[in-house]
C-alpha positions in Angstrom: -26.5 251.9 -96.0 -23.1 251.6 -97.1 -21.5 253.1 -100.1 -21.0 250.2 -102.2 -24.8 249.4 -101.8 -26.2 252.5 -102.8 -23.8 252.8 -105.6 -24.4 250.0 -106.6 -28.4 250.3 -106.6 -28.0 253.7 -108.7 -26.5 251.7 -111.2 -29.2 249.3 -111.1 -31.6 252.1 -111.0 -29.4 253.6 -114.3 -30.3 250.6 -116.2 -34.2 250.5 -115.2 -33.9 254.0 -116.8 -32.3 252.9 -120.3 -34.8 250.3 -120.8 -38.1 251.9 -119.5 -37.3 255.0 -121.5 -37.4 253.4 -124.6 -40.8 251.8 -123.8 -42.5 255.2 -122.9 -41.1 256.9 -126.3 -42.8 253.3 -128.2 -46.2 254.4 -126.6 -46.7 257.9 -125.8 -49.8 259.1 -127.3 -49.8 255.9 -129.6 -48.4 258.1 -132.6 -47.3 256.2 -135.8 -45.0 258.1 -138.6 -44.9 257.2 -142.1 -41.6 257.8 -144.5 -42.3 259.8 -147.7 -40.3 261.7 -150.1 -39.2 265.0 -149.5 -41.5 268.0 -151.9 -38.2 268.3 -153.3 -37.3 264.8 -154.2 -40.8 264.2 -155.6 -40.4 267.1 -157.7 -37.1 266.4 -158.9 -38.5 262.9 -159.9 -41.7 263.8 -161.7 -39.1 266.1 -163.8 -36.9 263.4 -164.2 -39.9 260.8 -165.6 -41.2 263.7 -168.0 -37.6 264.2 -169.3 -37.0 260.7 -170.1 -40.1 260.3 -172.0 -39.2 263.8 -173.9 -35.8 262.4 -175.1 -37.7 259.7 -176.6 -40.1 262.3 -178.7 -43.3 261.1 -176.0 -44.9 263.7 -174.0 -46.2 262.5 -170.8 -47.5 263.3 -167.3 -45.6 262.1 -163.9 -47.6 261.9 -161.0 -45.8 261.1 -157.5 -48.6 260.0 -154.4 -47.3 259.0 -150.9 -49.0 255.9 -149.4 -52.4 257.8 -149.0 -52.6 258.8 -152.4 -52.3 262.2 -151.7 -50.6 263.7 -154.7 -47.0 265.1 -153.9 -45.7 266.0 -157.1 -47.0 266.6 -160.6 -45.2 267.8 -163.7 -47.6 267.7 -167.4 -44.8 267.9 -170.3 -45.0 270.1 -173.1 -48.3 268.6 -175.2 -49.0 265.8 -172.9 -52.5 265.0 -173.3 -55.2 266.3 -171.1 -56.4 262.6 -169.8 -52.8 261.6 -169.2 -53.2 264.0 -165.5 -56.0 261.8 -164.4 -54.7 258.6 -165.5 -51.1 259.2 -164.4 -52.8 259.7 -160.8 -54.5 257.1 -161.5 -51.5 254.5 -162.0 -49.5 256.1 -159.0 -52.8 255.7 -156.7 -53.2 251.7 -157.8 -49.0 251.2 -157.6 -49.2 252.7 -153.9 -52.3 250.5 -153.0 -52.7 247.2 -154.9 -48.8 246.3 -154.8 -48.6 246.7 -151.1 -50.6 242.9 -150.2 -48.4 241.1 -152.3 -45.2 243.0 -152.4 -45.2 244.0 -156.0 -43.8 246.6 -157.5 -45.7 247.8 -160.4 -49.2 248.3 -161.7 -47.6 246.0 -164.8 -47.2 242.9 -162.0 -50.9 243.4 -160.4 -51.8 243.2 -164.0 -50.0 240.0 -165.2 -51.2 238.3 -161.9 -54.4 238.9 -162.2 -54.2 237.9 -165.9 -52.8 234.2 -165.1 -55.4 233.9 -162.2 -58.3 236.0 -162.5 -60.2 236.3 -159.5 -63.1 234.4 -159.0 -65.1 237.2 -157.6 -65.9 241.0 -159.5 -66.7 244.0 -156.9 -70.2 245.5 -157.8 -68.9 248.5 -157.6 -65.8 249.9 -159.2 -63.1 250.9 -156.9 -62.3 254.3 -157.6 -58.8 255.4 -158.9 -57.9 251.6 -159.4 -56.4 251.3 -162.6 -54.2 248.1 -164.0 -52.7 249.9 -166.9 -48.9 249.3 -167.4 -47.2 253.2 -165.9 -47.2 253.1 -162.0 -44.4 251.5 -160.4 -44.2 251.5 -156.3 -41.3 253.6 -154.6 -39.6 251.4 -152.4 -36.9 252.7 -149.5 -35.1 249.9 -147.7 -37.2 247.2 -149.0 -40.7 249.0 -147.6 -43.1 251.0 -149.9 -43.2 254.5 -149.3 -45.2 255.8 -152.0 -45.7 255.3 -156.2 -45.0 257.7 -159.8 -47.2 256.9 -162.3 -46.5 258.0 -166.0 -48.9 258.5 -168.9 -48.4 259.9 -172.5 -46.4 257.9 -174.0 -47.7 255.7 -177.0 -47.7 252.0 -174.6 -47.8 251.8 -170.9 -44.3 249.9 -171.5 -42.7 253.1 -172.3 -44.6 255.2 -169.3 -42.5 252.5 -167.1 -39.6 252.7 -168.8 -39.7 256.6 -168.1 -40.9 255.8 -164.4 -38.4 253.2 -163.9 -35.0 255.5 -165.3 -36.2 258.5 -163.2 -36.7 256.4 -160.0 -32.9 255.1 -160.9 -31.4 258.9 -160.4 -32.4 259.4 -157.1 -32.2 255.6 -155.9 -29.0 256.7 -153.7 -31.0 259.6 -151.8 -33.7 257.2 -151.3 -33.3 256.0 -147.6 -34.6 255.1 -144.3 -32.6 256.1 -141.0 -31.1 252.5 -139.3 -33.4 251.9 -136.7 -35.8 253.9 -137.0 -38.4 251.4 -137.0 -36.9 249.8 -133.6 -39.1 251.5 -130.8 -37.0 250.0 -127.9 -33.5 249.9 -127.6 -32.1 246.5 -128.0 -30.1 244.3 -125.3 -26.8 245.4 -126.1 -27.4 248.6 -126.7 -29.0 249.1 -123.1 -26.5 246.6 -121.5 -23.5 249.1 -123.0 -25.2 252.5 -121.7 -25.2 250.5 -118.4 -21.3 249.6 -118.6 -20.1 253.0 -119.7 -21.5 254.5 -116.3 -20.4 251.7 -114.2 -16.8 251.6 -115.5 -16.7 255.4 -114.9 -17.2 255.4 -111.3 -15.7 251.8 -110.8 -13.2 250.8 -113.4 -11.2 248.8 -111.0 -14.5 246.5 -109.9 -16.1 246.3 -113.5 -12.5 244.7 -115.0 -12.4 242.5 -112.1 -15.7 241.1 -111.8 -15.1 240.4 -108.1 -16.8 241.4 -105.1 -19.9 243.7 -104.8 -19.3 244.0 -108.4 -19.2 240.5 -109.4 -22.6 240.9 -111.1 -21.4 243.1 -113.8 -20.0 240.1 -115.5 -23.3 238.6 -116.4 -24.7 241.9 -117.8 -21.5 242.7 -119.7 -22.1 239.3 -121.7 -25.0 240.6 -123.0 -22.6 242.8 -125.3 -21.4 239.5 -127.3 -18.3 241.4 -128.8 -17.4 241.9 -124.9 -14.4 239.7 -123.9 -13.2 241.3 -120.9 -9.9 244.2 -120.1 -7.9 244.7 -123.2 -10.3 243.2 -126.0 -11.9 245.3 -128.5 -15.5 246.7 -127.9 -17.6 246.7 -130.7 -20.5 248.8 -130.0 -17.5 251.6 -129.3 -14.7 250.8 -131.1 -12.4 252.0 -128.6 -10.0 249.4 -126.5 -10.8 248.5 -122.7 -8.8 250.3 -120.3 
C-alpha cells in the first residue's frame, strides 16, 4: 500500500472515530442527568424569598424542591406560622409537577386555567401534595424547568409570589445550563472541523488544493458552511487559513 493510501485511510478512520465517539458517550449504560440548583443557590434563595416578605412586615416560609420534589432548601422566618412548612412544600411540589404539561410557570396559572375550564373529570382520590393556592412558581434555566420555591405566610398567596418571584430575580444571572449539554452527539460541523484540523496538519499543501488523492476533502470541508477555502476566515476557530 502506498503512503498516500494509508494516510489517507487514517484520516478516514480519524473521522469514524469523532462521530462514533459521540454515539457511545449518548448510550453507555443509558444514564440520564437532570439540572438542579446548587445546595447553595437553593439556600441563598429560600433566604432571599423570606427576606422580601420580612421587609414587607409578613413572615413566611420558602420551600425550594428539584423536579422530584425532594426538598432542597427550607428557611421558616421569624413567626412564620407552623402550617406555612407544609403548605410552602406543598406549592413548590405542585409548581414543579403540574406546570411542567403545559409549560406554566406558577401554581397561580394552573389555577386560573383550571378556573376558566374546569375539568370534566374529579380524581377519586386526592393527589397528594397537589395544591392550587397562589405561592409556588416553577424555576426555569434556559427555558426548561428545573425545579420550584413555594412561599407561604404572607396574608394572600399574591404576596407569597411576589416574595417568590423578587428572590428568583437575584439569582436569575447564576441560573444557567452549559451550551450543549443536552446535544449527545456532536454535530456535522463540529465532527467535519476535528476531521480538517488533523488533515491540514499532515497535508496542508493537499487540503488547500483540493486536488489529487486529496480532492475529497473539499466535499467534507463544505460541511463547515463558514468554510470558503485558503485565506477566508474560519468560524468554528476564528483563526485565518494558512
Amino acid at each position: 500500500m502506498s503512503p498516500v493510501s494509508s494516510r489517507l485511510q487514517t484520516v478516514v478512520l480519524a473521522f469514524v472515530v469523532v462521530v462514533g465517539a459521540g454515539a457511545t458517550g449518548a448510550q453507555a449504560q443509558g444514564l440520564v442527568s437532570m439540572q438542579k440548583l446548587s445546595a447553595t443557590l437553593a439556600n441563598e434563595l429560600v433566604g432571599e424569598a423570606v427576606a422580601s416578605c420580612a421587609q414587607k412586615g409578613y413572615n413566611v416560609v420558602a420551600v425550594v424542591v428539584d423536579l422530584d420534589g425532594v426538598r432542597q432548601a427550607l428557611l421558616r422566618g421569624n413567626g412564620a406560622p407552623i402550617h406555612s412548612l407544609d403548605n410552602a412544600y406543598y406549592k413548590a411540589y405542585s409548581a414543579a409537577s403540574l406546570t411542567l404539561g403545559r409549560k406554566e410557570g406558577s401554581t397561580k396559572e394552573v389555577r386560573d386555567r383550571i378556573a376558566k375550564n374546569p375539568p370534566s373529570t374529579v380524581p377519586q382520590t386526592p393527589l397528594p401534595n397537589i395544591t392550587y393556592a397562589t405561592g409556588g412558581v416553577t424555576i426555569m434555566a434556559g427555558g426548561t424547568a428545573i425545579g420550584a420555591i413555594g412561599v407561604s405566610g404572607a396574608p394572600g398567596g399574591q404576596f407569597d409570589e411576589e416574595c417568590a418571584r423578587a428572590a428568583l430575580a437575584k439569582i436569575r444571572d447564576r441560573i444557567k445550563i452549559a451550551k450543549g449539554r443536552l446535544a449527545a452527539l456532536p454535530s456535522r460541523e463540529h465532527a467535519a472541523g476535528r476531521v480538517r484540523c488533523l488533515f491540514e496538519t499532515h497535508h496542508p499543501q493537499a487540503a488547500h488544493s483540493g486536488t489529487g488523492p486529496f480532492g475529497w476533502w473539499r466535499p467534507l470541508a463544505s460541511l463547515q458552511h463558514g468554510y470558503q477555502g485558503p485565506g477566508s476566515r474560519d468560524w468554528k476557530s476564528n483563526r485565518t487559513e494558512h
